[in-house]
C-alpha positions in Angstrom: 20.9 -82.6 -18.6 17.7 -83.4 -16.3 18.2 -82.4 -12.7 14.4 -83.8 -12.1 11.8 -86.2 -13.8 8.7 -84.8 -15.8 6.0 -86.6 -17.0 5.8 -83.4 -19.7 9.0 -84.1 -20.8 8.9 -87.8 -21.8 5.8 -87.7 -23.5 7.4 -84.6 -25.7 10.9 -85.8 -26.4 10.9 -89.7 -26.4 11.0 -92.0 -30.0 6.9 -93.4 -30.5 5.5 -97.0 -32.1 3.0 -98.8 -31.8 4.0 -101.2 -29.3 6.5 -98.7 -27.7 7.6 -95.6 -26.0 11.7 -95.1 -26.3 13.3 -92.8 -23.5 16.5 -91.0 -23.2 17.8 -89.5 -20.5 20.6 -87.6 -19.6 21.0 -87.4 -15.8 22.8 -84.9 -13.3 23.4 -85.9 -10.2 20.2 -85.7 -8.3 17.8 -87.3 -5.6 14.3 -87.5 -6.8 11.4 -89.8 -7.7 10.3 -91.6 -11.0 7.3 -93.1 -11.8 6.4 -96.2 -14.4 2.4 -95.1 -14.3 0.2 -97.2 -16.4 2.8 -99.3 -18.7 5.9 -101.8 -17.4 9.2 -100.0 -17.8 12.3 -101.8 -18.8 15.3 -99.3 -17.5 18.8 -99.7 -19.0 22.3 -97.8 -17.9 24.3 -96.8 -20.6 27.1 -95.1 -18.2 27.2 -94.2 -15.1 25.0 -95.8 -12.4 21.7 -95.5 -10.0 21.4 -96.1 -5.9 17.5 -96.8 -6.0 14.7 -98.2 -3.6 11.4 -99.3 -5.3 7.8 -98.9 -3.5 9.9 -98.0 -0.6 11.2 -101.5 -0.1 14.6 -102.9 -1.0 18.2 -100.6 -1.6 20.5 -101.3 -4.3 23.0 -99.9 -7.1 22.4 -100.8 -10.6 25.0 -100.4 -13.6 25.2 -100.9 -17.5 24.9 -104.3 -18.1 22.1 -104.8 -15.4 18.5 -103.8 -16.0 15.2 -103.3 -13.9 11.7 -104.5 -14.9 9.0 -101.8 -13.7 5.6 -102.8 -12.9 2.7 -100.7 -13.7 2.2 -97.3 -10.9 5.9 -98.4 -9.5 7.4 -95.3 -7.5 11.2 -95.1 -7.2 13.3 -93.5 -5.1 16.7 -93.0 -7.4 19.6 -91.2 -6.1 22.0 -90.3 -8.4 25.7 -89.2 -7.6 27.7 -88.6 -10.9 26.4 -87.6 -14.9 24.3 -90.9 -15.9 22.9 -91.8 -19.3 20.0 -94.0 -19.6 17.9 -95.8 -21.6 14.3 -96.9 -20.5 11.5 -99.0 -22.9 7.9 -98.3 -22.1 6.3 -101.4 -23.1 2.6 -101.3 -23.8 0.3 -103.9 -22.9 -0.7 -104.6 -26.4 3.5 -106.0 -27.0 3.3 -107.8 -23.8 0.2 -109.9 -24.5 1.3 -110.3 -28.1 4.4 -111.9 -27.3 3.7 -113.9 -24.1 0.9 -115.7 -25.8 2.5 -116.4 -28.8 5.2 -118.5 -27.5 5.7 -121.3 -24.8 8.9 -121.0 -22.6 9.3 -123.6 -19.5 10.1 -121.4 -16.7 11.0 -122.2 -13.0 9.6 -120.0 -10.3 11.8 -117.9 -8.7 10.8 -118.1 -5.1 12.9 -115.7 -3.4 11.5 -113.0 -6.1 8.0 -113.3 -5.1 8.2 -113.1 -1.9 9.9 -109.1 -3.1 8.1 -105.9 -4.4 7.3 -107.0 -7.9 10.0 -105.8 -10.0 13.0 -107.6 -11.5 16.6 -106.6 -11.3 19.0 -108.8 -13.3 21.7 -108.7 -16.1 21.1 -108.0 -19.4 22.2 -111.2 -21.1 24.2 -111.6 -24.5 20.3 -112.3 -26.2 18.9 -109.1 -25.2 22.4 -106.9 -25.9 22.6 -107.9 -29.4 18.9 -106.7 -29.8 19.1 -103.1 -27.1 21.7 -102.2 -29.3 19.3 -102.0 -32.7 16.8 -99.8 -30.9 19.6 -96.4 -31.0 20.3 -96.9 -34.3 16.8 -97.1 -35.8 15.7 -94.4 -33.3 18.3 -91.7 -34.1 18.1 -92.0 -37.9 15.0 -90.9 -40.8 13.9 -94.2 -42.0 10.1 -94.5 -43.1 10.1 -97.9 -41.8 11.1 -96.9 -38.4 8.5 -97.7 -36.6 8.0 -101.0 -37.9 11.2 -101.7 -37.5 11.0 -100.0 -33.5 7.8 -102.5 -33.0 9.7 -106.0 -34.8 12.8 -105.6 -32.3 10.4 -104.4 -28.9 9.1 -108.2 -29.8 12.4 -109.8 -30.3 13.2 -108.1 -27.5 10.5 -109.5 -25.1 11.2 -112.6 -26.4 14.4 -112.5 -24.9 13.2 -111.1 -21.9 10.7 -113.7 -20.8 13.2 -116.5 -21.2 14.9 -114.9 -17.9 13.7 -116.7 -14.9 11.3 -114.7 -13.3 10.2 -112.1 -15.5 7.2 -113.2 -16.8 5.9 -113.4 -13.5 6.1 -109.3 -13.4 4.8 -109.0 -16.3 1.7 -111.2 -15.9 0.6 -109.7 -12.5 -0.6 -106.1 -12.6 -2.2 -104.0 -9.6 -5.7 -104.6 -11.2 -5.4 -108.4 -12.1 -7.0 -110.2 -8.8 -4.0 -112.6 -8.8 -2.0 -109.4 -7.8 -4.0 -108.6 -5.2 -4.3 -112.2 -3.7 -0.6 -112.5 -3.7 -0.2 -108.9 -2.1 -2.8 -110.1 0.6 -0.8 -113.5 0.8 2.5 -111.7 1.4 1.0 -109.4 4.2 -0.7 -112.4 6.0 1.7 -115.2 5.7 2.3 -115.1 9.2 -1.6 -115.8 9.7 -3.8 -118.9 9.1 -4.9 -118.0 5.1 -8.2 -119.8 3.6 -7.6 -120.3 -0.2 -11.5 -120.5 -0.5 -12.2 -117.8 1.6 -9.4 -115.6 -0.6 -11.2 -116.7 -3.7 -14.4 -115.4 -2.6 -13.4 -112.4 -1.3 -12.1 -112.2 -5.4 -15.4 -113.2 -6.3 -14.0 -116.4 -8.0 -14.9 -119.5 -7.6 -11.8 -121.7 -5.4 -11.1 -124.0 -8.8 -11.0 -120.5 -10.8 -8.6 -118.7 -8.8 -6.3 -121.8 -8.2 -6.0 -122.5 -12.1 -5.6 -118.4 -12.5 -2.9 -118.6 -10.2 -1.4 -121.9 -11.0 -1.5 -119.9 -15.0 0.3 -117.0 -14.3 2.4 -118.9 -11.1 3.1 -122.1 -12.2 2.5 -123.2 -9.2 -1.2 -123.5 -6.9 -1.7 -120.9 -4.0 -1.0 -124.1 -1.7 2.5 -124.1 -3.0 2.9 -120.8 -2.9 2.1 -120.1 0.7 4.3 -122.9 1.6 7.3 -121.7 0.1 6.7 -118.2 1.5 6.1 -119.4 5.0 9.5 -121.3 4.4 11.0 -117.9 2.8 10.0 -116.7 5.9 10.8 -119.0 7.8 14.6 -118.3 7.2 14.8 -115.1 8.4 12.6 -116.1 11.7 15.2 -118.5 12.3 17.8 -115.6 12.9 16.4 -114.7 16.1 13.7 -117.2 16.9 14.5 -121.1 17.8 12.8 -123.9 15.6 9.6 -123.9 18.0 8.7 -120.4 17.6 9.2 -120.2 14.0 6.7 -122.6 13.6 4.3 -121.5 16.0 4.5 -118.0 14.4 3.7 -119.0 10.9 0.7 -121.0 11.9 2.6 -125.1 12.2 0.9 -126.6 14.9 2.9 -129.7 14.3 6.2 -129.0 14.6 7.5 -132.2 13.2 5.7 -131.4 9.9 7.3 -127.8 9.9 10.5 -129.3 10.1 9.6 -132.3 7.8 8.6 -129.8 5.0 11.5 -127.1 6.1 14.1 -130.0 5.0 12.6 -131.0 2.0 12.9 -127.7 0.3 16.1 -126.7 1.9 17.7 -130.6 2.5 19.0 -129.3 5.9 16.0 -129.4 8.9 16.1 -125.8 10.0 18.4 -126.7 13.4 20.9 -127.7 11.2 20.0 -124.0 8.8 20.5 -122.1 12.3 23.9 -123.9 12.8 25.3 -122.7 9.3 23.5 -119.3 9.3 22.7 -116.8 12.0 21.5 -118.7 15.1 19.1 -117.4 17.3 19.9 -114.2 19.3 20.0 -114.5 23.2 20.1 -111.9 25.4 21.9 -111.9 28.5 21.4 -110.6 31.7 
């Protein structure tokens, strides 16, 4: 059983195709840190469970049933208190490009997501069970074919992935695409006036270039974007600021339009959010 994570280690022991690396690992209870370096990871539990933080931000439990979608140079901070067996799929770029430009899926964005690190955590869903359990099978048994057969289910298996609200906005958006960068600088300014044009040059795109890159890998413009994370925002503010401050604080002059747009997204103006929530906070003397 692993008491630590090695880099040595999975590149010796796991199952190898084209399109995919296949890792097992059979855990001792342990605190330590795991790293996706240059691929996406999809991590599975098989039994047992993991108390993990990603990039620092964000602490939860995950079990079997549930999976995580790893970015590329994701850190984790994984604590782990009784024997856990997992599965993790290191997905190449080559099976994600394949797949996502090969077929045409109508997704929503998930707002709340973006406005998180840029991983996924969700359920595995009855899709994507029916094709995790082939991969052990193939993997565990002499067949010539296996690593065709290992790189025909990794692209079933994406397949069912990216129909999972969300996902294929983690997988389109990687540390060195500018669209990454421009919504890591979006989400660390949104309290500040933001220039779309000015973001795009500092890109070295042209403003109609970024905003149909973005809009491409989005689905929505950087306009839209902003706005709903300002609003995102905006609902946390409201636990400790009134309606005024909020929208001085994320860059509203007008209040009226703050609260104009507030209620359109939420149907509720955000008075009426505070009442139903956690009002402001007042401190008495």
């Amino acid at each position: 059983m692993l008491t630590n994570f090695s880099r040595t280690c999975e590149l010796a022991d796991g199952q190898e195709s084209e399109y995919l690396k296949l890792l097992y690992y059979d855990l001792s209870p342990m605190n330590a840190d795991y790293k996706t370096y240059e691929s996406h990871r999809l991590c599975t539990i098989l039994a047992g469970s993991k108390h993990i933080s990603v990039n620092g931000d964000l602490n939860f439990t995950y079990y079997p049933g549930q999976f995580i979608l790893l970015p590329p140079y994701s850190k984790v901070q994984m604590k782990i208190d009784t024997s856990t067996k997992a599965l993790v799929f290191v997905l190449s770029k080559e099976l994600l490009k394949k797949v996502t430009e090969k077929i045409s899926i109508d997704l929503n964005t998930d707002y709340d997501l973006l406005a998180e690190s840029r991983f996924f955590h969700g359920d595995i869903t009855n899709e994507m069970g029916i094709c995790l359990n082939k991969f052990p099978g193939i993997a565990t048994i002499y067949n010539k074919n296996k690593e065709f057969l290992l790189d025909l289910y990794a692209q079933e298996l994406i397949y069912y992935l990216v129909k999972i609200k969300g996902v294929q906005q983690v997988i389109n958006l990687e540390h060195d695409n500018p669209i990454y960068k421009a919504i890591k600088y979006i989400q660390n300014n949104i309290k500040h006036p933001i220039s779309i044009n000015q973001l795009a040059h500092d890109l070295n795109m042209s403003e109609s270039n970024f905003s149909n890159s973005f809009k491409k890998i989005m689905n929505i413009t950087p306009s839209e974007y902003i706005r709903n994370l300002k609003l995102i925002t905006a609902k946390e503010m409201l636990k400790t600021q009134n309606v005024t401050e909020v929208a001085y604080n994320l860059g509203y002059d007008n209040i009226s339009h703050f609260i104009a747009i507030f209620k359109n997204k939420y149907g509720i103006t955000p008075k009426q959010y505070q009442s139903i929530g956690v009002g402001p906070v007042i401190f008495k003397t």
